[in-house]
C-alpha positions, 0 to 999 in steps of 0.5 A, a space after each residue: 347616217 347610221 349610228 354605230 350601233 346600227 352598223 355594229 348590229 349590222 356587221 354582226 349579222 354578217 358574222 352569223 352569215 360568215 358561220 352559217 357557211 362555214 368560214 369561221 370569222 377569226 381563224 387561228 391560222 393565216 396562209 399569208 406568204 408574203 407582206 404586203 412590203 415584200 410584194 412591193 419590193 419584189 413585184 417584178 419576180 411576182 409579176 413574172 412568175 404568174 404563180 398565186 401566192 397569199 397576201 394578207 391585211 385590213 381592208 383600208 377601202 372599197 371601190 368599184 360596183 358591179 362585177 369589179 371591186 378594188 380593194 387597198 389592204 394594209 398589213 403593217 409593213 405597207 399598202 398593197 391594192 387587190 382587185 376581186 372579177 367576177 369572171 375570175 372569182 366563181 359567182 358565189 365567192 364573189 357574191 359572199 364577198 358582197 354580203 359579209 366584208 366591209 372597211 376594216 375587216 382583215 382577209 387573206 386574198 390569194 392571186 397573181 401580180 399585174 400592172 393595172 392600166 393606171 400602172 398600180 401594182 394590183 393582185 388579182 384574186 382567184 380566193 379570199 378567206 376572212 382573218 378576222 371580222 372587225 365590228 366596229 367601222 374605223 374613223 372615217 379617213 380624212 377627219 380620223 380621231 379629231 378630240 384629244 381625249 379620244 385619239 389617246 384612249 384609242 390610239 390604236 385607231 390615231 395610229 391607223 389612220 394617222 401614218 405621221 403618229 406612226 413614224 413618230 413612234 418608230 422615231 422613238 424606237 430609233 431614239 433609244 436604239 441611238 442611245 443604247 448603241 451610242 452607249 454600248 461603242 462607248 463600253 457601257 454595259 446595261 443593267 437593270 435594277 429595282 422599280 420596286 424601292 423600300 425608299 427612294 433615291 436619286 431624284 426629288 419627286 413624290 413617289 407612289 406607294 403601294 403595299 408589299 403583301 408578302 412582307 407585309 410592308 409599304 414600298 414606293 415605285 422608283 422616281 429615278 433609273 435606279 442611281 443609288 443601285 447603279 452606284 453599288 454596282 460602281 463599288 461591285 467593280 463594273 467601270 461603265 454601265 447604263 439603264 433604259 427604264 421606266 420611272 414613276 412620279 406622283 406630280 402634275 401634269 404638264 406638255 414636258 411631265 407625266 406621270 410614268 415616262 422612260 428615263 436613261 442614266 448611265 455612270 463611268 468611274 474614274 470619267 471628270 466633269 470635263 470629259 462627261 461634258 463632250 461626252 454628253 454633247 455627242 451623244 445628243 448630236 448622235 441622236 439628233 443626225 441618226 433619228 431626225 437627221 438634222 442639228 437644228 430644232 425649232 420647238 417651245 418658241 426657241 431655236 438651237 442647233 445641237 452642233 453649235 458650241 454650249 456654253 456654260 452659264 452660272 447657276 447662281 449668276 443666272 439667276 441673280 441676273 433676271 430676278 436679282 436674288 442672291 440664292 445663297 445670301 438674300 433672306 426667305 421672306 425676300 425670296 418669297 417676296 420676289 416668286 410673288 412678283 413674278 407669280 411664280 408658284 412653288 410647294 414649300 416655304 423652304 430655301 430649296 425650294 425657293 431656289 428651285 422656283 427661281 431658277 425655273 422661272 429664268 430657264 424658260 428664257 435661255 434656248 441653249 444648248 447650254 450647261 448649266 453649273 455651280 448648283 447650289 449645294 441645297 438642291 444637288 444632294 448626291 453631287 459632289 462640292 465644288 472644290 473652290 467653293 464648298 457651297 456649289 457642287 460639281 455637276 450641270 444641267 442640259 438646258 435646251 428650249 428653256 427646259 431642263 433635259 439631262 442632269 449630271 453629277 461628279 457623284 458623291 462618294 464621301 459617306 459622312 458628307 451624303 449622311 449629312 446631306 441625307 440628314 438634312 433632307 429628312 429635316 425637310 421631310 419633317 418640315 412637310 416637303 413631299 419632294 425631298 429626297 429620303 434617306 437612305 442608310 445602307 448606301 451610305 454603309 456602301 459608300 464606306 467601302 470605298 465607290 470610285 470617283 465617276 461621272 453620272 448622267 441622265 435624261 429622258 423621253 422628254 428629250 424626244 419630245 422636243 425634238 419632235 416638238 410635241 408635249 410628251 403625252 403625244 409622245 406615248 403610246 398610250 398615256 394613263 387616261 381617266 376611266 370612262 363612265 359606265 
């Protein structure tokens, strides 16, 4: 077998052949009439007609010796197969074929439809012309890319041989399309706001700073869909409104995290905790039934149905329930005491994110769908308290397949109340914790103009990712990879 870079020495000798007879190997201009999904669709009236028309695409394989060659071409929309007589191509061009094209080259061919005796739907070429000369040879067809870490360095390749890679990406299309329509019936506008924060806001992660050369000043890349700018534009009058983004976090690895991934949030003043809920509940069974036409899901070991009723479950309950901490009265050290049982790692030795750790470790046992709610105030900074027990907020978490997928608030808008829970996460900060949230005072300036009361909500292509059943890394296009050595 010849190594690659043999059969790459040998392809570029064809390339030289290619110019030495003045077919240039990367032209600028295709003749195409036609895709190769349009000559499927309409093969009766091309067949019927007998006028030649251009088709155009990569060469996915070669077969047949002699004065016959098959061909199957692939231009994106479809697979369509080509034949090439010698008879009906003059020797030359027929011989030239031979000498310069191989599997994975892109040509235009040029012929009249038929109906082979095995009834295929072929064209048969009268001319050819090279579009573009690949010097590389693809994987080969029934073991493709095999190592991960390959398949994610060239997913341009994982996606052209692997037709399932790609419908899972036009799959995600149809996730956000489902949303954004969803949304936009629903009289949400979109919006878009800033990726490039002085501080950040609206969730609690480590950010990744960079450095604004113009004013010479240190910034951070967005942890959240732009929440605290989004709520300036709930005081700025907009009733309804919603972001698709990108969202940076500097945290590990896992099959549900990554680094840069795509997060919705959208906020609807004057809407109650209540009405958010069904609200939400539709909008997932609208992109499950329009993107994987089904309800029920079997991913991460758990099984659930998006149509079933969800129930609300207690965040405080839950978790005294499976580990028998009370988050709001037992101690640190017995807190700590009951993670080191469980072998449960955490950052901090702080009460918030102990509780944090605690509820983690009890998600993973719940399918769902559920709600969670009563999240301690600690670890719901921008939501609002609960109004029986000051302690709790208003808010819940989607929990699905022992995981958190979307998060919702009735949004604070009490300014002294966001300033001391900004204050306090600054204390958290100074204690070490890379995860608290920072402060930010000028949106506590704006809460003070008065910000309607309104519900929040968001999520992200995690959601995607396990409906499809796949860790998120498969679920990108091409997720951030180490570089290779020289």
């Amino acid at each position: 077998m010849s190594s690659i870079d043999e059969i790459r020495d040998t392809r570029i000798k064809k390339l030289k052949l290619l110019r030495s007879k003045d077919m240039d190997p990367y032209p600028a201009n295709s003749k195409r009439e036609i895709s190769l999904k349009e000559a499927v669709d309409n093969f009766e009236d091309l067949e019927k007609d007998k006028e030649a028309k251009w088709i155009a695409g990569r060469i996915m394989s070669i077969r047949g010796q002699g004065a016959i060659i098959f061909i199957t071409l692939n231009d994106g929309t479809g697979t369509f197969q080509g034949v090439l007589k010698k008879d009906v191509l003059s020797d030359e061009k027929f011989i030239f074929w031979n000498e310069v094209v191989d599997i994975g080259d892109f040509v235009e061919v040029q012929g009249t439809f038929f109906i082979t005796n095995r009834g295929e739907k072929t064209i048969e070429a009268k001319n050819w012309r090279m579009l573009s000369k690949s010097l590389r040879p693809l994987p080969e067809k029934w073991h493709g890319l095999v190592d991960v870490e390959e398949r994610f360095r060239k997913r341009y390749l994982d996606i052209l041989m692997n037709p399932e890679i790609k419908e899972l990406f036009e799959k995600k299309a149809k996730f956000w399309d489902a949303i954004r329509n969803f949304l936009r019936k629903e009289n949400f506008l979109e919006v878009e706001t800033p990726t490039i924060e002085v501080t950040t806001g609206g969730a609690e992660a480590k950010p990744f700073k960079t450095h604004h050369n113009d004013f010479d000043l240190d910034v951070y890349m967005r942890i959240s869909v732009g929440e605290l700018w989004q709520k300036r534009l709930m005081t700025a009058g907009f009733p309804r409104i919603f972001e698709i983004g990108r969202v940076y976090r500097n945290e590990g690895s896992s099959p549900e995290h990554t680094q840069e991934f795509t997060n919705m949030e959208f906020y609807a003043s004057f809407m109650n905790i209540n009405e958010g809920k069904k609200l939400v509940r539709d909008l997932y069974i609208k992109i499950a039934k329009e993107v994987f036409g089904k309800t029920e899901f079997e991913t991460r070991g758990h099984k659930f149905d998006l149509s079933d009723d969800w129930l609300d479950l207690d965040y405080m309950e839950e978790v005294k329930k499976q580990t028998s901490i009370d988050v709001l009265e037992d101690s640190e050290e017995k807190m700590e005491q009951m993670l080191k049982k469980l072998k449960v790692e955490f950052q901090g030795k702080n009460r918030e994110r102990m509780t944090d750790a605690l509820w983690k470790f009890c998600r993973k046992n719940i399918s769902g769908p559920a709600y969670l709610v009563n999240h301690p105030k600690l670890v719901a900074p921008l939501s609002k308290e609960n109004s029986k027990d000051n302690r709790k907020t208003e808010m819940f978490q989607v929990i699905i397949a022992g995981s958190e997928i979307g998060r919702a608030h009735a949004e604070l808008n009490d300014p002294f109340d966001q300033k001391k829970r900004f204050d306090d996460q600054k204390k958290l900060i100074k204690g070490g914790d890379e995860e608290a949230m920072m402060s930010d005072l000028e949106f506590v300036e704006m809460l003070e103009y008065g910000m309607p009361p309104c519900f929040g909500f968001g999520f992200g292509e995690r959601f995607f990712a396990f409906l499809a059943d796949k860790p998120i890394r498969e679920t990108q296009l091409f997720p951030l990879m180490r570089p290779t050595k020289d």
